[in-house]
N, C-alpha and C positions, 0 to 999 in steps of 0.2 A: 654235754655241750661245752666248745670252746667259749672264751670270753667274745670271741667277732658273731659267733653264731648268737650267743647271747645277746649282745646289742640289736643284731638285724633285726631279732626274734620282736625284745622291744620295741623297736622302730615300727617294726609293721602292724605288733599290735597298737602303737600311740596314731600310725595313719588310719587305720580302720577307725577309730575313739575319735580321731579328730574330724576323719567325713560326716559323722553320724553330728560332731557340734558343730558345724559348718552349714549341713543340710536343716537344721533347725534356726540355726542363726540367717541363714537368706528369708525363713519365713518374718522373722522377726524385724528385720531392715526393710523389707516392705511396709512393715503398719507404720514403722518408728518414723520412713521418708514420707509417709503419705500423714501422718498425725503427730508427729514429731513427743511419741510417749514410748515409753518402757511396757509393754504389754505384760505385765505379771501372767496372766494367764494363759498365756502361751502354752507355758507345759502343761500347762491341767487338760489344755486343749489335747495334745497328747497322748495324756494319760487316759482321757476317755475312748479314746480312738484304740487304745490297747487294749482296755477292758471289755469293751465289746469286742474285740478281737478274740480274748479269751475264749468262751464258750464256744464259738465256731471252730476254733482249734479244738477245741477238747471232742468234737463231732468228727475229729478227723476228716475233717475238710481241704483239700489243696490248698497250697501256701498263696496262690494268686487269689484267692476264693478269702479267706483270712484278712490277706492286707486289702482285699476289696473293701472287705466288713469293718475294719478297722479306720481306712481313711473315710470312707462314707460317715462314720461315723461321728469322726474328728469335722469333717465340713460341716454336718447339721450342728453340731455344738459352735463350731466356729460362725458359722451365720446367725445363729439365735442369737452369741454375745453381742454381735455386730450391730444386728438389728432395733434388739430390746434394750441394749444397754449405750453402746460407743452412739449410733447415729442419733438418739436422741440430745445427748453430750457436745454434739458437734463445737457449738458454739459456748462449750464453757469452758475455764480458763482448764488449760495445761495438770495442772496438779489435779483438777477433779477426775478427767482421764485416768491419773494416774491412780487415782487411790479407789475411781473404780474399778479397774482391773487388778487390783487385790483384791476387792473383796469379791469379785467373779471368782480370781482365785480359791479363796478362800470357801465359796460355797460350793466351787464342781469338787476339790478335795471332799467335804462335806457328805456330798450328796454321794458320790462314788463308795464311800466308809461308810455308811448306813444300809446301801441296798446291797454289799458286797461286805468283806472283814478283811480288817488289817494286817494281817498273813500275808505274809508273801508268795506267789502264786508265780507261776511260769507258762509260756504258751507251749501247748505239746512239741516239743522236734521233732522237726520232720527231717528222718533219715538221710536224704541229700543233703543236707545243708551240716550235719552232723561228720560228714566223710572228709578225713582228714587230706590236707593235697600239700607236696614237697613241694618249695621252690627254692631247693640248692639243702639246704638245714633249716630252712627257715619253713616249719608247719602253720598253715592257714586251713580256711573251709569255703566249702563255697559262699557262704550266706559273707565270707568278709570281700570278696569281687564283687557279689550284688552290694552291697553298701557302695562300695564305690563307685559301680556304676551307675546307681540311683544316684547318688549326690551328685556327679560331673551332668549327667543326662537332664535332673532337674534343673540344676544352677544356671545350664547353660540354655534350658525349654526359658524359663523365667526372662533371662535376661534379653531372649528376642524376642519374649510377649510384650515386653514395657519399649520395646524399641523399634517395632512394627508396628503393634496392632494398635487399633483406634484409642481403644478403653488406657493402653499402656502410655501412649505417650499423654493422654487426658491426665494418666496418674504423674510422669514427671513434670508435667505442666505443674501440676497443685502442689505438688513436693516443691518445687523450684519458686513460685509466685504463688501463694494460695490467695491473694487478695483479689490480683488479677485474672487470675485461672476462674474465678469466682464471679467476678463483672463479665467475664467469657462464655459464660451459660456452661460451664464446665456439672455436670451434676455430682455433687460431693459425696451427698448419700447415696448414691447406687458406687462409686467409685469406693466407696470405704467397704462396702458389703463385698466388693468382688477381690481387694485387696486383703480382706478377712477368708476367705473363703480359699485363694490362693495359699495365702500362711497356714492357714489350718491342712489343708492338704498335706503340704511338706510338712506339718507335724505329725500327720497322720501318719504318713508312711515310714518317718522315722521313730515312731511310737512303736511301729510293728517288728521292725529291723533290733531296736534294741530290746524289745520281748524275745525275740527268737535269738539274741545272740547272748545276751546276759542273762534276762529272765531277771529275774527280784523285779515283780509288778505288785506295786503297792500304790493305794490311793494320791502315796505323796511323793511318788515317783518322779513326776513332770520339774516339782517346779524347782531344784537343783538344777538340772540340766536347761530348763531354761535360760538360769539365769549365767549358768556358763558362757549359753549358746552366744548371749547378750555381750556378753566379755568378750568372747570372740568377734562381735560384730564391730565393737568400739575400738578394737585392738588391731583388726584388718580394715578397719575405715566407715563406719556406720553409713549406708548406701551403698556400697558397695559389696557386689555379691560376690563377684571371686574374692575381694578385701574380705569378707566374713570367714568363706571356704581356706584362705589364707591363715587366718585370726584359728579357725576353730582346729586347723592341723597342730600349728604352733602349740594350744595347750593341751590336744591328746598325747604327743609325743613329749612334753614337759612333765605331762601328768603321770604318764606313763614309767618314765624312764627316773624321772622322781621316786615313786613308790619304789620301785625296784631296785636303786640301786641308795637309798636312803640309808639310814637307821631307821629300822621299827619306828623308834621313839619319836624321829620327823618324817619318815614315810606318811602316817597318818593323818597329817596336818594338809591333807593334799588340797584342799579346797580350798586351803588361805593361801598355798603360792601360785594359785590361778589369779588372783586380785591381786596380791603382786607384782603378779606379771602386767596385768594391766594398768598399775599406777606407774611402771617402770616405761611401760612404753607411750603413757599422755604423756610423761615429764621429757621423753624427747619428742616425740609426733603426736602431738595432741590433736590434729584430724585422723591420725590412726595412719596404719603402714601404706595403705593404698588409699587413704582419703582425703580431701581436698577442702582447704581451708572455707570455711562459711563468716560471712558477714552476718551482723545481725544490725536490723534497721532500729532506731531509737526514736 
């Protein structure tokens, strides 16, 4: 390959890496607008949704049949946390949210490494998505077109449920005034469960996407990419969902074209010039590229 071929090569593998931190990052800006926390367990939500995915793959199962089993699976763990853990919490301050969604974290890791082992495992490929396709010099697969048109088709399902439907704009009400949204007979706890349940989904399906294209599935899989996803959200404008899909391009193709065109010896540091990236872009838009300055009441 020439060096131009080389870069494109780059470039489309950092856009596929960045739909996949994009499409996890809209689940994440939903809980953050509706509960104003950092969900650590977001990717563990994920990662469960991939591990049940495993075995149905290994059955030789159609790929639609797989990421059925895998998001289904990701929504029951996402409603359970919702449920048992977050709607009881409603009403505690801010930080106790937070540090219970670590140690959620901290237990679906847990509980995933006991009934399963810490090996790294991959979901079977499946031969379509295995088959190499030219676009000019530049080789892709099928499964990197479905990544992206899962992330544009979700981002953009998402953003006219919150801007149509009943439930959605109940949810920018509470996002926007949760005092008032709340003297409004607004119901918080059915609204947090449905806003859990959404995020888990698009964790779900990005659980399965990145088992089938990377594979290395391990108990502690999720929550890096979580916490990327997160960077991407703050960096494309936390609420906003193309601001996220914006945010999480930005560090696939950083990340990307970093490793590769590095030194070995700072190639490998790839995970600290993602938090870089994001201190470098609060220090000029500290509501993030596409996001809009907030008031806080005193």
């Amino acid at each position: 390959m020439d060096s131009t071929t080389i870069i494109l090569q780059q470039l489309a593998n950092g856009i596929v890496l960045g739909f996949l931190y994009g499409l996890i990052a809209v689940g994440l800006s939903m809980v953050y607008g509706l509960l104003r926390m950092i969900n650590f367990a977001h990717g563990d939500i994920l990662m469960v949704g991939v591990f049940v995915a495993l075995p149905i793959s290994a059955l030789g199962a159609p790929f639609w049949v797989v990421l059925a089993g895998g998001v289904a699976a990701a929504a029951l763990a996402g409603l359970l946390v919702a449920r048992l853990v977050f709607t009881p919490l409603l009403k505690s301050p801010d930080v106790t949210l937070l540090v219970a969604s670590l140690g959620v974290s901290l237990f679906l890791q847990n509980i995933v490494l006991m009934l399963t082992t810490p090996q790294s495992q991959r979901l079977a490929p499946h031969a379509f998505f295995d088959q190499a396709v030219m676009l000019g010099q530049v080789i892709l697969k099928p499964i990197d077109f479905v990544i992206v048109a899962v992330a544009v088709v979700f981002t953009v399902g998402v953003s006219a449920y919150l801007k149509f439907s009943r439930n959605g704009r109940a949810m920018r009400a509470l996002a926007e005034d949760s005092d008032t949204a709340r003297l409004m007979g607004v119901p918080v706890a059915r609204l947090v469960i449905i806003c859990f349940l959404i995020g888990s989904l698009l964790a779900g399906v990005a659980g399965v996407l990145i088992g089938q294209k990377y594979g290395h599935i391990t108990p502690f899989m999720g929550f890096l990419p979580g916490l990327k996803a997160f960077v991407a959200a703050v960096i494309g404008g936390i609420g906003s969902f193309y601001g996220a899909i914006l945010g999480g391009l930005i560090l696939g193709v950083l990340e990307v074209m970093l490793v590769g065109y590095l030194p070995d010896a700072l190639g490998q540091f790839r995970d600290a010039y993602v938090f870089l990236v994001l201190i470098l872009v609060l220090l000029v838009r500290p509501s993030g590229l596409l996001g809009r300055a907030e008031t806080t009441k005193v």
